[in-house]
C-alpha positions as CSV (number, residue, x, y, z in Angstrom):
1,X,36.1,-179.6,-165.6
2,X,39.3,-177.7,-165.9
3,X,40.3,-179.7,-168.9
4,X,37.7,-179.1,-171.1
5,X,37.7,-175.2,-170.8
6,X,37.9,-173.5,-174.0
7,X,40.8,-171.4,-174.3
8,X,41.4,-167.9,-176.1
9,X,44.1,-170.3,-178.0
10,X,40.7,-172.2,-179.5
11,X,39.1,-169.5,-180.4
12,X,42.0,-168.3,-182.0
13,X,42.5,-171.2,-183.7
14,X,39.1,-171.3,-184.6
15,X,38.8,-167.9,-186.0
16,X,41.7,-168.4,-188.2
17,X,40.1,-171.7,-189.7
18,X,36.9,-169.8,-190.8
19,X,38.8,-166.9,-192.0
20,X,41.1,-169.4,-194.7
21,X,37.9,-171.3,-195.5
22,X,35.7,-168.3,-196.4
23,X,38.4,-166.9,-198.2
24,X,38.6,-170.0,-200.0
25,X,35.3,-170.8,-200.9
26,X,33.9,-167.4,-201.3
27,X,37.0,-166.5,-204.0
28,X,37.6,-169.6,-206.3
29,X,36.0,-169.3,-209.4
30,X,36.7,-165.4,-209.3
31,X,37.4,-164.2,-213.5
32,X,41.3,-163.3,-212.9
33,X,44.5,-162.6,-215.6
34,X,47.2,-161.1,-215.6
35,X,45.8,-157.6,-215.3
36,X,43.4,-157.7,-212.5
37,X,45.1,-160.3,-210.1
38,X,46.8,-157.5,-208.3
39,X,43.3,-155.7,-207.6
40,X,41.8,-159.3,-206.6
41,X,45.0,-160.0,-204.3
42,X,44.0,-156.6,-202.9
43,X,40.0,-157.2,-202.8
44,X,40.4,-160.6,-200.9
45,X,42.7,-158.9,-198.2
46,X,40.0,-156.0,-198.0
47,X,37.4,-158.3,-197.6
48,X,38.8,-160.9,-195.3
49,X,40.5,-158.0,-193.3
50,X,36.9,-156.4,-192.0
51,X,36.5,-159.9,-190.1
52,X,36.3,-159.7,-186.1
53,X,40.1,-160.5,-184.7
54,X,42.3,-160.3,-188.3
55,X,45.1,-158.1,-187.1
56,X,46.5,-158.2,-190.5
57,X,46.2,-160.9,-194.2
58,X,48.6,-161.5,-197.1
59,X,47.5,-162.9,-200.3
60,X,49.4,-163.6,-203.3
61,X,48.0,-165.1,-206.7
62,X,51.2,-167.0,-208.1
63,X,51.6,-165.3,-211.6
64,X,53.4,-168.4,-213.6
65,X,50.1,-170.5,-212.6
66,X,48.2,-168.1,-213.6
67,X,49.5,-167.2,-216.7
68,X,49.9,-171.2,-217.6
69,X,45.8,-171.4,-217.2
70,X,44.6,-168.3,-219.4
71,X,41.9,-169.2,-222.0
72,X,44.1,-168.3,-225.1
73,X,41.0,-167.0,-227.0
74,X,39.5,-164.9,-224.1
75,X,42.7,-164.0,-221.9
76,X,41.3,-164.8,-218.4
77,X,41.1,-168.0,-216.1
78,X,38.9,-168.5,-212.7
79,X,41.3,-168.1,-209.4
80,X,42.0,-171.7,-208.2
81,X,43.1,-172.7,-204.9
82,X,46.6,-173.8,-206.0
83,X,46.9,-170.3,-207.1
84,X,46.6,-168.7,-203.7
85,X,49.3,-168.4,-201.2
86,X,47.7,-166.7,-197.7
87,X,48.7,-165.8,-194.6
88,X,46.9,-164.7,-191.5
89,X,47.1,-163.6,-188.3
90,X,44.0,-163.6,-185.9
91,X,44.4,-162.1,-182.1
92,X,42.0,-163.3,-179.8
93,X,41.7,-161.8,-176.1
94,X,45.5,-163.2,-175.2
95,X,46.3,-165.6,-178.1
96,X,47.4,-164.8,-181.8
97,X,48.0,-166.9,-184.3
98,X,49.2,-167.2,-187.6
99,X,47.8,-169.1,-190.5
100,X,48.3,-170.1,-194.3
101,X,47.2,-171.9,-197.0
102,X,49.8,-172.6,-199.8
103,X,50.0,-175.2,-202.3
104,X,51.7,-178.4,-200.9
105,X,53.3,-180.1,-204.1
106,X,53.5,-183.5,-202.6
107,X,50.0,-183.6,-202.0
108,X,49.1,-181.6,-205.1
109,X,46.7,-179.8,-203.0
110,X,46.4,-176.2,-201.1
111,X,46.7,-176.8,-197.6
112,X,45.9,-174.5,-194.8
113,X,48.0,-175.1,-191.6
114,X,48.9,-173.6,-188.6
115,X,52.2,-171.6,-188.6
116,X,52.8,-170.2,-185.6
117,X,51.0,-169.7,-181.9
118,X,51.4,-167.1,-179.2
């Protein structure tokens, strides 16, 4: 039974995963420009950051994408996944790991992955 004995790595792991995938879901669509992405980069990080094991989240809209998808007659876009670039690191019991979601060109897609595992 040894083998199939979930590890504080899993549950790291796992943790990590919900944390990118609420942040993605629950954010998209968010009203954003140029003016308020810094308070939104700063409102996801807030939000994410009261979750049980985040020992600490960076998140950073890219400004050129954004700026390339303003509504020219209202001055404001909704925050899209290819926008974000995300890091975070979840400690569980002994493990910690560190996660992202960035956007992969050669997919043409924002993919979360793992980075890193202690």
């Amino acid at each position: 039974m040894a083998a199939n004995k979930i590890t504080d790595r899993d549950n790291a792991l796992f943790e990590a995963g919900i944390k990118l995938g609420a942040l993605y879901h629950q954010f998209t669509g968010s009203p954003v420009n140029l003016k308020t992405a810094s308070s939104l980069e700063q409102a996801i990080q807030e939000s994410i950051s009261v979750q049980p094991f985040v020992e600490s989240i960076s998140v950073k809209i890219d400004r050129d994408l954004l700026k390339s998808k303003l509504n020219s007659e209202f001055g404001y876009t909704e925050l899209q996944g290819p926008m974000l670039d995300v890091k975070i690191i979840v400690k569980y019991c002994s493990s910690r790991v560190k996660v992202a979601m960035e956007f992969d060109s050669e997919l043409n897609y924002p993919l979360m992955k793992i980075e890193s595992l202690e």
